[in-house]
Structures are given as structure tokens and as C-alpha cells.
C-alpha positions in Angstrom: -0.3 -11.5 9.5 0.8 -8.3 10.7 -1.0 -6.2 8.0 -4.6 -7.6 9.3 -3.8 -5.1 12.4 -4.0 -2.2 9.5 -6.7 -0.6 7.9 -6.9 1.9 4.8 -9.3 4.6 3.0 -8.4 5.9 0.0 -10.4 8.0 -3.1 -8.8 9.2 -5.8 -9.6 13.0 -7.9 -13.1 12.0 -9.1 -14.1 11.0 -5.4 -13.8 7.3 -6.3 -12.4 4.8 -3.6 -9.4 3.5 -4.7 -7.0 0.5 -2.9 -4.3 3.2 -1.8 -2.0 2.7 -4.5 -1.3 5.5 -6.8 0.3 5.4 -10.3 1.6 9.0 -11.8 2.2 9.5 -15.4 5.9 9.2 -14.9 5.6 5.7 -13.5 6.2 6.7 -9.9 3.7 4.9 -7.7 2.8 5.9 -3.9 1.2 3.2 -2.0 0.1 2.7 2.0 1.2 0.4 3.8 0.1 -0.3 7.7 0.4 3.2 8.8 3.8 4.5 6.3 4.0 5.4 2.3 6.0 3.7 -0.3 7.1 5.4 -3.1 8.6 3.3 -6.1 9.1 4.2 -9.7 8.2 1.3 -12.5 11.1 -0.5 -13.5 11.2 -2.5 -16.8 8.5 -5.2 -17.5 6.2 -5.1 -14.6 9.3 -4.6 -11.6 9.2 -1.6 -9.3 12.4 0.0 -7.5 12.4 1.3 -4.0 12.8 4.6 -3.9 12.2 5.7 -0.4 9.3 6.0 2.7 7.8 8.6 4.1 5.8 8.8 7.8 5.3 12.4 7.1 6.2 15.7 5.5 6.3 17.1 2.0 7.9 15.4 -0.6 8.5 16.4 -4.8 9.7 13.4 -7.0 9.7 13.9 -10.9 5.8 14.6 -11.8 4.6 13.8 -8.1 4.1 16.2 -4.7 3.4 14.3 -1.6 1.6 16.0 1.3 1.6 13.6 4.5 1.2 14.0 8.3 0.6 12.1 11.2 -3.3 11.7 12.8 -5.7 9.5 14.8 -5.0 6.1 15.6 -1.3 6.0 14.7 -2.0 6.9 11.5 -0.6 8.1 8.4 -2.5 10.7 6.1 -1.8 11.7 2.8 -2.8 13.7 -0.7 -0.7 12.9 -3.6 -0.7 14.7 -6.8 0.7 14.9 -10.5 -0.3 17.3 -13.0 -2.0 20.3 -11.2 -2.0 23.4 -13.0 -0.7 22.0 -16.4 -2.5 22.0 -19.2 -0.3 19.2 -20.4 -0.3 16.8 -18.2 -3.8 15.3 -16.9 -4.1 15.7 -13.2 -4.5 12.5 -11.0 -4.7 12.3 -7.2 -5.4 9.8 -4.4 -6.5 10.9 -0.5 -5.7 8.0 2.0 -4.5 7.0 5.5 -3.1 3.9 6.6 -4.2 3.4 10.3 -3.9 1.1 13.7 -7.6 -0.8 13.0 -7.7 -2.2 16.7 -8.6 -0.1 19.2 -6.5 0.5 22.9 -6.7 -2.1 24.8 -8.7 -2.1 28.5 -9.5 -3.7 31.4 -12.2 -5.6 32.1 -13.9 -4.6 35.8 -12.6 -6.8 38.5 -10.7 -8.8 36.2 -6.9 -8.0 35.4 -6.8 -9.8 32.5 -6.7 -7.2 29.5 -9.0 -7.7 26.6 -8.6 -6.7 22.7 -11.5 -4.6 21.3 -12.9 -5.7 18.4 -11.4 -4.4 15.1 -12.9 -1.1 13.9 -10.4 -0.1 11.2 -10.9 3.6 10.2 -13.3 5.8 12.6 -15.4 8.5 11.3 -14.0 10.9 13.5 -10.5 9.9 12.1 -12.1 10.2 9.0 -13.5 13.9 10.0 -10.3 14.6 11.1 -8.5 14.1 7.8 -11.2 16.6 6.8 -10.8 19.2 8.5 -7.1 19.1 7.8 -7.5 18.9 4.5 -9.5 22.3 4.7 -6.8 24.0 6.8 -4.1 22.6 4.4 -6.1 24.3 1.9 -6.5 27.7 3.7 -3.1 27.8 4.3 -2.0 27.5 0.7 -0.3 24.1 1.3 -2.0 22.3 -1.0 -4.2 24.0 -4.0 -7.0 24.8 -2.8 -9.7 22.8 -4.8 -8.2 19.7 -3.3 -10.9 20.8 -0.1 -13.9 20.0 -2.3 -12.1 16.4 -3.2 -14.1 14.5 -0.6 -16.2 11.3 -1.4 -19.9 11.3 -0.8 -19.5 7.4 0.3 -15.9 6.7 1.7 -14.8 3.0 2.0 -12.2 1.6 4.1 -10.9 -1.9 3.8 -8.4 -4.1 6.0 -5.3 -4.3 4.3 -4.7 -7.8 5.5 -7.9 -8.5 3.7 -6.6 -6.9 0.8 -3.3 -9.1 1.1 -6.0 -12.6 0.6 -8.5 -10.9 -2.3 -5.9 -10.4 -4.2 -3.8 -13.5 -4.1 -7.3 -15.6 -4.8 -8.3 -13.4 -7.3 -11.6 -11.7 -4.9 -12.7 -8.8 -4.5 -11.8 -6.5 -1.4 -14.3 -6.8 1.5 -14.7 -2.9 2.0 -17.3 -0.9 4.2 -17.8 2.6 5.5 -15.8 4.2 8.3 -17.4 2.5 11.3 -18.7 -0.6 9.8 -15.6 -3.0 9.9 -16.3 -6.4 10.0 -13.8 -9.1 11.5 -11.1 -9.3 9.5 -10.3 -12.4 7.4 -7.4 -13.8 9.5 -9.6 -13.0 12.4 -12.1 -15.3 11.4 -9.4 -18.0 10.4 -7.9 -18.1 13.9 -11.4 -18.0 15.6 -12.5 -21.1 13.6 -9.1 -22.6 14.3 -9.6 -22.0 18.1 -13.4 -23.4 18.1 -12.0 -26.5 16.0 -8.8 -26.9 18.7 -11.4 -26.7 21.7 -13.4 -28.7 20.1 -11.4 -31.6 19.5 -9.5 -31.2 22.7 -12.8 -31.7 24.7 -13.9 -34.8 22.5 -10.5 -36.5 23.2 -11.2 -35.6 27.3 -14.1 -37.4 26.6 -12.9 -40.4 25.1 -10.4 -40.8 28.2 
């Protein structure tokens, strides 16, 4: 499943993690997904419409602004809002990036066969690195300035292929801080697959 390669962090206005989606007032909801952003608008009953994606840029739709860019590890980074500044409207947010979980591939000394590092989904320094921008978005009046003391005091990322299982089993999200991934569900799958395959392979060698 491709979307085990992906990982996300997300927190919403009151420094809450959240599972990247993001639901306005309006009914337009942003989500990520591997390393781009949805936005959809709540059709009747519990259908959503496509409405467009976005890899980066700024974006206004009805009661929603969008501020995305691209970062570390082929990611996508985002802040979007509804209802800043109005006395009417309550104000919501989410902060996320959908990035590359896996990290570049390399080569093993003396051997040419290349080798997959383990999955690490988000990085602290990606992590730091949303940060900081963040705080020169902020100085540089592209986004209100509050939004730099929006920052979770214990940011969790998840897999969003994990994500994908929970939810069609009716778990909970496996989620951990930024540099504490664990092998992801489909990971683990394949792996016991293999062991079983090898397993079985050898016992029938055996029997010959």
C-alpha cells in the first residue's frame, strides 16, 4: 500500500494532535494525503466533492485560507484557517505535513546491493524546520502572527498507511513522537509473510 511509504503530523489551534483532516464551518474540509492537500466541500448526507489539490502556495475558498510550501523529505507543509479576526465566526486551524517516511536509500560497504533504511516517518529536524518557518511566515505578515505561538508541547506523527488499517477495523492510530516511528503495519505484514514463505520453503527442502 502506497500510503504506508507516507507519514503525517498534524495539531490543531489548541495545540492538540489531530489526524490531518480539517473541517471549516462552511463544510470545506482540507486533508493530507502522502505528501499533497485535498480540499473537498461536504456534499449532502455524508458525500464530499472534489474541489481541487494543492502541493503548495496560498489558497482562499469560502471561510478557509490555506498556507502551504514545500520542505524536508519531499514534504508538504501546511497551516489552514477559518475565522481569524471575526468576532462571528469561531476560529479553527490545523498545522501538518505530509512527508516521504523512508529515508534515501545507500549502499552497503563492499556490497552493491542497495539497502532500504528503516522507516522514520517525520524527523525532528523536519519538524524544527516547519518551525522556524512558521516564525518567518509570521514575521513576514504572511500568516497572523499568533499562529508562531501555535506549536504543540508533545507533537505526534502517525503512518498514514497505519491510519488507512485503524480505521477500517475500528483501532486506534498507532502514533509516536517525531523520531520514534515504529515499523509500519504493512511492514510488519510482509515481514511475517516473508519468515512464513522461508519458512515453509525450507521445510519442504527438507522433506525432499
Amino acid at each position: 500500500m502506497a500510503l504506508s511509504n507516507w507519514d503525517t503530523i498534524a495539531w490543531n489551534e489548541k495545540k492538540e494532535p489531530t489526524h490531518g483532516v480539517f473541517v471549516s464551518p462552511q463544510g470545506v474540509v482540507v486533508s493530507v494525503r502522502k505528501n499533497w492537500i485535498q480540499v473537498f466541500e461536504k456534499a449532502e448526507g455524508d458525500g464530499v466533492f472534489p474541489l481541487l489539490t494543492v502541493n503548495s502556495g496560498s489558497l482562499r475558498y469560502k471561510d478557509v485560507e490555506i498556507y502551504a510550501f514545500r520542505g524536508p523529505q519531499q514534504g508538504v507543509y501546511l497551516i489552514v484557517w477559518s475565522g481569524f479576526g471575526s468576532a462571528e465566526k469561531p476560529f479553527t486551524a490545523m498545522f501538518a505535513a505530509g512527508v516521504y517516511g523512508y529515508g534515501q536509500r545507500e549502499r552497503l560497504k563492499g556490497n552493491d546491493t542497495a539497502k532500504e533504511v528503516p522507516f522514520e516517518g517525520v524527523r525532528e529536524d523536519s519538524l524544527f524546520s516547519f518551525r522556524m518557518r512558521i516564525h518567518d511566515a509570521a514575521r513576514a505578515d504572511e500568516i497572523p502572527k499568533t499562529f508562531e505561538d501555535i506549536f504543540p508541547d508533545r507533537p505526534l506523527r502517525f503512518n498514514q498507511g497505519d491510519a488507512f488499517f485503524a480505521h477500517h477495523i475500528g483501532e486506534q492510530t498507532p502514533a509516536t513522537k517525531p523520531g520514534e516511528a515504529q515499523p509500519t503495519t504493512l511492514s510488519q505484514v510482509v515481514d511475517a509473510w516473508t519468515s512464513g514463505e522461508k519458512t515453509r520453503k525450507a521445510k519442504a527442502r527438507r522433506k525432499k
